[in-house]
PAZAPA-4460 file (N, C-alpha, C; in steps of 0.05 Angstrom, whole numbers, plus 32768, in hexadecimal, padded with zeros to 4 digits):
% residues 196
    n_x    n_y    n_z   ca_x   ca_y   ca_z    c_x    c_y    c_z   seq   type   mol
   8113   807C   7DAF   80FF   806B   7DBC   80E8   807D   7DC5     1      X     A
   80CB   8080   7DB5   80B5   808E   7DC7   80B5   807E   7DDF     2      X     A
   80A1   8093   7DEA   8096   808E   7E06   8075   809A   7E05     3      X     A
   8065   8084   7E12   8048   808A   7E0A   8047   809E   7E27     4      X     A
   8046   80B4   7E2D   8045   80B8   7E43   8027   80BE   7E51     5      X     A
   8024   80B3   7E69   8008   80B5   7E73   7FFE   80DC   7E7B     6      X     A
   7FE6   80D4   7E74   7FD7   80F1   7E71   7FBE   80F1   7E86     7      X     A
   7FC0   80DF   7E95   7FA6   80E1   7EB1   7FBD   80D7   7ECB     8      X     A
   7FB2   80DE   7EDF   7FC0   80D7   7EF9   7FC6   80B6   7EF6     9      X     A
   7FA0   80B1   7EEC   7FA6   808B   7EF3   7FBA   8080   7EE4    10      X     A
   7FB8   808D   7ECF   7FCF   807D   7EB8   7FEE   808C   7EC7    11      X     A
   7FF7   809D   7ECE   8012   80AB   7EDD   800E   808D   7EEE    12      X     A
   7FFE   8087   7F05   8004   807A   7F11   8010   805A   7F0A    13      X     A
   7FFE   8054   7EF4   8002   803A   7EEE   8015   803B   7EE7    14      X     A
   8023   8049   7ED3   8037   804A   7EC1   8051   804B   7ED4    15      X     A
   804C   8057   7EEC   8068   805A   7F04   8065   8046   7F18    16      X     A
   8053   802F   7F13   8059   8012   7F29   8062   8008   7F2C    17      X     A
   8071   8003   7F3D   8089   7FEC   7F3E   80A6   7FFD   7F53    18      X     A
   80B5   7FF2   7F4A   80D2   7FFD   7F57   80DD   8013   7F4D    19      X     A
   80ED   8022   7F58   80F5   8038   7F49   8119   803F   7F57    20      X     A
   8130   803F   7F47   8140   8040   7F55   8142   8064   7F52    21      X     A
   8144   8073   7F68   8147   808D   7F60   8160   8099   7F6B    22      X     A
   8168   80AE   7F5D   8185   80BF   7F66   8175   80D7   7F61    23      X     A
   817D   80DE   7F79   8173   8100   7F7F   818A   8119   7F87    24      X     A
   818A   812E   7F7B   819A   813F   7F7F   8189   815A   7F8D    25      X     A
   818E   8162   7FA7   8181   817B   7FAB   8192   818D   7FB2    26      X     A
   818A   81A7   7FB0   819F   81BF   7FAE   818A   81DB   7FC4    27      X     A
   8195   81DA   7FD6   818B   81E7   7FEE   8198   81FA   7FEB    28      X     A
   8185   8217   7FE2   818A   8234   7FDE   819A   8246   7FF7    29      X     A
   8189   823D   8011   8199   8244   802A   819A   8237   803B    30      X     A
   81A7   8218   8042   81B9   8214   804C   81D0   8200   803E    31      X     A
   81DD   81F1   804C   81F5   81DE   803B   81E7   81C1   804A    32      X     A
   81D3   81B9   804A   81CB   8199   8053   81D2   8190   8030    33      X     A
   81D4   8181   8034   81D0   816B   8018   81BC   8157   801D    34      X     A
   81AF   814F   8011   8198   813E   8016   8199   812D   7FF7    35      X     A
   81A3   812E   7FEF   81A8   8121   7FD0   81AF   8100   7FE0    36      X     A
   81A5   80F0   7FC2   81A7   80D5   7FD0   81A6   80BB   7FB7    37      X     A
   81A1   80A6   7FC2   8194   809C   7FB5   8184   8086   7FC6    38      X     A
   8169   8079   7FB5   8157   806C   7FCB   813E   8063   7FB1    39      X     A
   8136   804C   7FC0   811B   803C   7FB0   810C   8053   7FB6    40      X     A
   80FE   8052   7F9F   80D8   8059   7FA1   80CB   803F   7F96    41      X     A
   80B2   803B   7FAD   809F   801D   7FA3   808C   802F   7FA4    42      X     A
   8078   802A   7F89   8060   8036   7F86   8054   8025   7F7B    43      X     A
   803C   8024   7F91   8025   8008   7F8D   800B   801D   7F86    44      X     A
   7FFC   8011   7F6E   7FE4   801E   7F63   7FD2   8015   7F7B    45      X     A
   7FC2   8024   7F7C   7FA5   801D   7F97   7F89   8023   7F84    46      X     A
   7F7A   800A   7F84   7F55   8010   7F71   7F4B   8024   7F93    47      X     A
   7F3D   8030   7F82   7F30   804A   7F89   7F1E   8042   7FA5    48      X     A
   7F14   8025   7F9F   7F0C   8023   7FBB   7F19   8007   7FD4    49      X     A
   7F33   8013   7FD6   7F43   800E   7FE0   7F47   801B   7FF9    50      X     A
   7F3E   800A   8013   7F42   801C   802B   7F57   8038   802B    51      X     A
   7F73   802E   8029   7F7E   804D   802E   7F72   8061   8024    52      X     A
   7F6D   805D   8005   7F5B   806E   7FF2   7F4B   807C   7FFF    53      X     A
   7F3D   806E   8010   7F1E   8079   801B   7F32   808F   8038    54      X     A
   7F3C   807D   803E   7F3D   808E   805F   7F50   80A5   8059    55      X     A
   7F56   80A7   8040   7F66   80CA   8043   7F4C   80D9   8030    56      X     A
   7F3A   80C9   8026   7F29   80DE   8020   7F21   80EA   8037    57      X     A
   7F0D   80D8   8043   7F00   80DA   805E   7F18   80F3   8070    58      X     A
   7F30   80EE   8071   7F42   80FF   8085   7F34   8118   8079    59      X     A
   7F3D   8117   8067   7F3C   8130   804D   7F1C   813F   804A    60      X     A
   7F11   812F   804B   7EEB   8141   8055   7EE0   813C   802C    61      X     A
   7EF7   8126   801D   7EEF   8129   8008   7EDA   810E   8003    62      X     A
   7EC9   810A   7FE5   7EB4   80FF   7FF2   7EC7   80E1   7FD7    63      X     A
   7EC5   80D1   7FE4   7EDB   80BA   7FD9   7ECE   80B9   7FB9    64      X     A
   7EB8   80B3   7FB9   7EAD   80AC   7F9A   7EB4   80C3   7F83    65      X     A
   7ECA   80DE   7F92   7ED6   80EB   7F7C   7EEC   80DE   7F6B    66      X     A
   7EF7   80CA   7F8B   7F12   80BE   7F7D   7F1A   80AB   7F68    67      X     A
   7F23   80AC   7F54   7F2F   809C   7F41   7F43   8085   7F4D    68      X     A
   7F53   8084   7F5A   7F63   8078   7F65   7F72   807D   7F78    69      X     A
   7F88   8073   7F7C   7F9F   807B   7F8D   7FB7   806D   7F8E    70      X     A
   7FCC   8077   7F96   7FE6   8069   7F95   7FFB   8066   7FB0    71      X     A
   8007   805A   7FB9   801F   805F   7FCF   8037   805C   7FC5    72      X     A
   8046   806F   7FCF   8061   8071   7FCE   806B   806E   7FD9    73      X     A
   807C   805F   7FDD   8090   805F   7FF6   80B4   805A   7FEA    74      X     A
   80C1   8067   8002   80D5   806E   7FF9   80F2   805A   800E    75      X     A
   8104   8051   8006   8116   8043   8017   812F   8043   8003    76      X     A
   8149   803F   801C   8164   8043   8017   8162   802C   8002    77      X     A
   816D   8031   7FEB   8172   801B   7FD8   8184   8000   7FE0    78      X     A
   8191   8001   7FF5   81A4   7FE5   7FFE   819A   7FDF   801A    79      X     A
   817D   7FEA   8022   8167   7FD9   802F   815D   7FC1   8028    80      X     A
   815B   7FA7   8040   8148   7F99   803D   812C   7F98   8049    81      X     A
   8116   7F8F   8042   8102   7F83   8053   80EE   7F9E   804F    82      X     A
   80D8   7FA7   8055   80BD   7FB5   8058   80CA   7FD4   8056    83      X     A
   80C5   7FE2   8047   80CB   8002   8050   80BE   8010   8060    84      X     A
   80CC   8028   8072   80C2   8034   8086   80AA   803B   8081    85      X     A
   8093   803C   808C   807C   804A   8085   807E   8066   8091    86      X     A
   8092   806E   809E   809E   808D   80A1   809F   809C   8085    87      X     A
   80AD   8088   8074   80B2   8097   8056   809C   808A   8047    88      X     A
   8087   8095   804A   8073   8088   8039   8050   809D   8037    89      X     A
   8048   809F   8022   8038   80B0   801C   801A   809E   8010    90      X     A
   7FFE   80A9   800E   7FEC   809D   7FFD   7FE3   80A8   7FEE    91      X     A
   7FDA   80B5   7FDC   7FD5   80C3   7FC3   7FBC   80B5   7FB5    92      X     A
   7FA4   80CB   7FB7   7F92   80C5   7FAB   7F7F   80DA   7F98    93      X     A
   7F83   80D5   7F79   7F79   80E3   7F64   7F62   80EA   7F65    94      X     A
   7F5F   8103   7F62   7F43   810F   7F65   7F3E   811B   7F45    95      X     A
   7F35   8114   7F36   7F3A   8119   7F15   7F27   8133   7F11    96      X     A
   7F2C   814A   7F03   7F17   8152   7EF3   7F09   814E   7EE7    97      X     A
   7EE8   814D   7EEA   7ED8   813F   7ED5   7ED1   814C   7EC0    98      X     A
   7ED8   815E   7EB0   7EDA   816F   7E9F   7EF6   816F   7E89    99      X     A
   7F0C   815A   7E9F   7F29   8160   7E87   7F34   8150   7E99   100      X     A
   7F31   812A   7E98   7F4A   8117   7EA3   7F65   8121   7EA7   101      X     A
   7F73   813B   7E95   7F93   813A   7E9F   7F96   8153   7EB6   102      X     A
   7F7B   815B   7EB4   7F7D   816D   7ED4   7F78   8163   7EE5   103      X     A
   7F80   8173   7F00   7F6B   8164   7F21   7F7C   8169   7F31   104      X     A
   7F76   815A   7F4D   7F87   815F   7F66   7F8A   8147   7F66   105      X     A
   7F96   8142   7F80   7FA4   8129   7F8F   7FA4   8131   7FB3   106      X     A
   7F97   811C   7FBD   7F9A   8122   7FDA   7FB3   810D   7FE8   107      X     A
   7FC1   8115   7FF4   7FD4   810D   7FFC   7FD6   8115   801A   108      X     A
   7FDD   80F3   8022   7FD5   80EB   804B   7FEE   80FF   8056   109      X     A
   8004   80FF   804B   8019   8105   8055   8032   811B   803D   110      X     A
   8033   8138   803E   8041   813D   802A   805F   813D   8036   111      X     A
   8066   8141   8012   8081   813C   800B   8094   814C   8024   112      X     A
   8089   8168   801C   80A2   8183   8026   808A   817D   8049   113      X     A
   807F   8188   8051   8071   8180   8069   8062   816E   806B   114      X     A
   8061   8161   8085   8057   8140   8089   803B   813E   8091   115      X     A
   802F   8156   808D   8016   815C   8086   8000   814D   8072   116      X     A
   7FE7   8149   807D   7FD8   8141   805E   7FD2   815B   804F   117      X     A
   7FD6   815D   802C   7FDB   8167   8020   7FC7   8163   8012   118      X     A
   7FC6   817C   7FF7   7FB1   817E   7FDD   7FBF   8185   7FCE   119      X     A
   7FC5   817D   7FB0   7FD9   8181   7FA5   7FC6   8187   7F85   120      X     A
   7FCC   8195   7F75   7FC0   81A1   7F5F   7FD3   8195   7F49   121      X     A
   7FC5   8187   7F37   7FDB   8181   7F21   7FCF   8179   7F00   122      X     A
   7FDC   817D   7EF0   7FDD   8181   7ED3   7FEC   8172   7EBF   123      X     A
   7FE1   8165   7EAA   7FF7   8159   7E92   7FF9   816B   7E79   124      X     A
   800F   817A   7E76   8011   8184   7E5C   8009   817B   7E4B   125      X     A
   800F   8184   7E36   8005   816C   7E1B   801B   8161   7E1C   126      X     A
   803A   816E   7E18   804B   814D   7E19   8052   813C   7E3A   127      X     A
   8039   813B   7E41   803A   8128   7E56   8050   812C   7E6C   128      X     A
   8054   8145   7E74   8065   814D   7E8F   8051   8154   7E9F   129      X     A
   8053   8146   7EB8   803F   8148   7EC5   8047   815A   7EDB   130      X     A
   8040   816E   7EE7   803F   818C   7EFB   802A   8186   7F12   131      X     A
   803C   8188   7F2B   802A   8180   7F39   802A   81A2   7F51   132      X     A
   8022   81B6   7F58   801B   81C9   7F67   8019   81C1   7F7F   133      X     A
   8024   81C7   7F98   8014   81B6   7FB9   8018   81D1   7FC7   134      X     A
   8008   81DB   7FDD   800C   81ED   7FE6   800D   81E0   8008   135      X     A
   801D   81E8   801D   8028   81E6   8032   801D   81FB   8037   136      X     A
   801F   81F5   805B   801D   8204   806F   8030   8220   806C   137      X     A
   804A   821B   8063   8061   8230   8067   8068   822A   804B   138      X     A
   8068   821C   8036   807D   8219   8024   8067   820F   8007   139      X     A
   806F   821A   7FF0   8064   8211   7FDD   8079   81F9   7FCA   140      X     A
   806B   81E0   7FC1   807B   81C9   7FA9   8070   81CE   7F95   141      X     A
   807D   81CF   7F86   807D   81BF   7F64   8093   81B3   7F61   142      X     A
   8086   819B   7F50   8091   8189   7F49   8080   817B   7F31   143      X     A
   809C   8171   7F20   808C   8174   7EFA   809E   8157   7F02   144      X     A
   8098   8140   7EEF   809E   8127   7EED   8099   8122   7ECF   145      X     A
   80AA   8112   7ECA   809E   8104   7EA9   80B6   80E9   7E9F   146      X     A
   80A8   80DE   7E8F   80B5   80CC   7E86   80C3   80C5   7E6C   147      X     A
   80DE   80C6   7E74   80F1   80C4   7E52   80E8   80AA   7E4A   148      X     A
   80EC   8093   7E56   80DE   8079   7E49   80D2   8067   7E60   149      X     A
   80C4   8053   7E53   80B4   804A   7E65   80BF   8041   7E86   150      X     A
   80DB   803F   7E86   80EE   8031   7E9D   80FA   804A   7EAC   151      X     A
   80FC   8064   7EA0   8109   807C   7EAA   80F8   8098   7EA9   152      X     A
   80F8   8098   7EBF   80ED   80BE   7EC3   80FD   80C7   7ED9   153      X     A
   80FA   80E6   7ECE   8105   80FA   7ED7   80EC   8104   7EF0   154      X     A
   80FB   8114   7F00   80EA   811F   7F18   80F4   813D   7F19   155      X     A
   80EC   8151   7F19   80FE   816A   7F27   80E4   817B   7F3B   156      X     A
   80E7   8187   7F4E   80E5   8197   7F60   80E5   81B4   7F6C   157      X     A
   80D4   81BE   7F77   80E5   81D5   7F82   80D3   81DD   7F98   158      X     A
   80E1   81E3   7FAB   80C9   81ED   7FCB   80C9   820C   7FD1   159      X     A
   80C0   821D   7FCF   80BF   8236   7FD1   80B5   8242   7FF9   160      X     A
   80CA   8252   7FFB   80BE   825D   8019   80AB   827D   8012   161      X     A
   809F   8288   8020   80A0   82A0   801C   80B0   82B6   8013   162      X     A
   80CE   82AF   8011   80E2   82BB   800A   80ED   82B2   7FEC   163      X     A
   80ED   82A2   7FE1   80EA   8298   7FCC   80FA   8274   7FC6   164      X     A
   810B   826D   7FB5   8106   8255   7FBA   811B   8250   7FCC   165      X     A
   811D   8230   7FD2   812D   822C   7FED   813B   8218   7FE5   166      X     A
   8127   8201   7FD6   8137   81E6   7FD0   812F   81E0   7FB3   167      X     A
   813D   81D4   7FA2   8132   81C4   7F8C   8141   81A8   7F8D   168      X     A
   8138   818F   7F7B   813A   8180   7F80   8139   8172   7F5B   169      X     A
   814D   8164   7F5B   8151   8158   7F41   8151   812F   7F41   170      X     A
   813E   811F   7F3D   8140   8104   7F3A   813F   80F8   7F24   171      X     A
   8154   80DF   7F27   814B   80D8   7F09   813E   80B4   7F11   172      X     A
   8132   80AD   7F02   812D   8096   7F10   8127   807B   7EF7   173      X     A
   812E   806C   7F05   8130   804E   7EF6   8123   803E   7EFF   174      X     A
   8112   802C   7EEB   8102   8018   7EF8   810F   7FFC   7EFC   175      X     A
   810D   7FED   7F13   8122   7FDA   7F1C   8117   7FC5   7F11   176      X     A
   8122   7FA9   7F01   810F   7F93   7EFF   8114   7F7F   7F1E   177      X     A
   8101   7F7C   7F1A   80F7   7F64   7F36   8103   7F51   7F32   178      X     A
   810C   7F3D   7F42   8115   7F28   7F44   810F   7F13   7F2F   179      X     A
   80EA   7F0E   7F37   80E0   7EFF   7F22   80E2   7F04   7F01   180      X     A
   80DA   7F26   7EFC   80DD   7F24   7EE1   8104   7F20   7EDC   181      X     A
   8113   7F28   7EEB   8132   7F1A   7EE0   8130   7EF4   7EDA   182      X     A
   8120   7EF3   7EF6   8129   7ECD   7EE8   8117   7EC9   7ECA   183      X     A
   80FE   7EDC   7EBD   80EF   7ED2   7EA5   8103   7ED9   7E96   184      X     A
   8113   7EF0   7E9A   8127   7F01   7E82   813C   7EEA   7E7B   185      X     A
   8146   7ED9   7E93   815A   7ECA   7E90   8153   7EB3   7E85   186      X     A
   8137   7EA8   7E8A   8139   7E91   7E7C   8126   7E92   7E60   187      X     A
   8129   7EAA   7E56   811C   7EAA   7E3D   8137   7EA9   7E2A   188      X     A
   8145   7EB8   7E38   816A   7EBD   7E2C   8171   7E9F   7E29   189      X     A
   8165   7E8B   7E42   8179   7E73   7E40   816F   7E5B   7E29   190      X     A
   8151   7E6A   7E2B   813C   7E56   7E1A   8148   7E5F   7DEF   191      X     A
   8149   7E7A   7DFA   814F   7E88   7DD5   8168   7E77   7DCF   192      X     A
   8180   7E73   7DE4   8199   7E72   7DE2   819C   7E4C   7DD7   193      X     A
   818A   7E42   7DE9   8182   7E21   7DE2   8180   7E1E   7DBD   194      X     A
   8169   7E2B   7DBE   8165   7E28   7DA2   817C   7E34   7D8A   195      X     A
   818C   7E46   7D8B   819A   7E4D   7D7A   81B4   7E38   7D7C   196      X     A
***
């Protein structure tokens, strides 16, 4: 089964909207926490002039009309109900290269490894693995993402201290169908099943 994989941030984003069931494995160099899990990711696309959009430019001293878009993530225990924490929740907004769409940054309200607003440097290979660079106060991320098919991508990780690395981090993730598209799935099955 190809996979058309996206080669600009906006298309990464679009292409990762919706639900995401993820299982994460991380492997902590010096100590024994486990932090491995599993948990939703909801990532809602944001048009470029979309308040959050604007006010992490503005945090950020960047001038908004660079931005292409933006996205939120947010993250919750998978056998949660109702609104996710906005504790676990980030805004992300594409700052593209105007010279080469699969280069650029990303400003980010809140980062991953520190809860800091962040600037994150990132890249699409040609086969569409996308590398994202973020530099911290104390700790450097990369993290490369891509997609086996349109419903499944991979995530991997790694946070570096001054000493060298500390944590990496392995996800795999699945896109969940929604309620609604199960009841169209079911009654197209019941409608095919009528006729035969």
């Amino acid at each position: 089964m190809s996979v058309i994989a996206p080669m600009t941030m906006i298309d990464f984003f679009r292409k990762s909207e919706g639900t995401w069931f993820s299982q994460r494995a991380v492997h902590h160099f010096s100590s024994a926490a486990d932090e491995s899990g599993e948990s939703n990711l909801i990532i809602k696309v944001l048009d470029k002039n979309d308040p959050s959009v604007l006010e992490v430019c503005l945090e950020q001293g960047v001038d908004p009309a660079l931005a292409s878009s933006g996205a939120t993530f947010m993250w919750q225990g998978n056998t949660k109900d109702g609104e996710p924490n906005p504790n676990y929740a980030a805004t992300l907004v594409d700052i593209p290269d105007t010279n080469n769409p699969r280069y650029g940054k990303f400003l980010r309200n809140k980062g991953y490894v520190e809860g800091i607003p962040v600037v994150g440097i990132y890249h699409f290979a040609e086969d569409g693995v996308l590398t994202i660079n973020t530099e911290y106060e104390k700790n450097q991320g990369q993290e490369r993402c891509w997609f086996v098919t349109d419903d499944f991508r991979v995530r991997v990780s790694t946070v570096k201290l001054m000493n060298g690395v500390n944590l990496m981090t392995y996800s795999s993730e699945r896109r969940c169908v929604l309620p609604s598209q199960l009841e169209e799935m079911v009654e197209r099955n019941r409608q095919r099943a009528l006729l035969s």
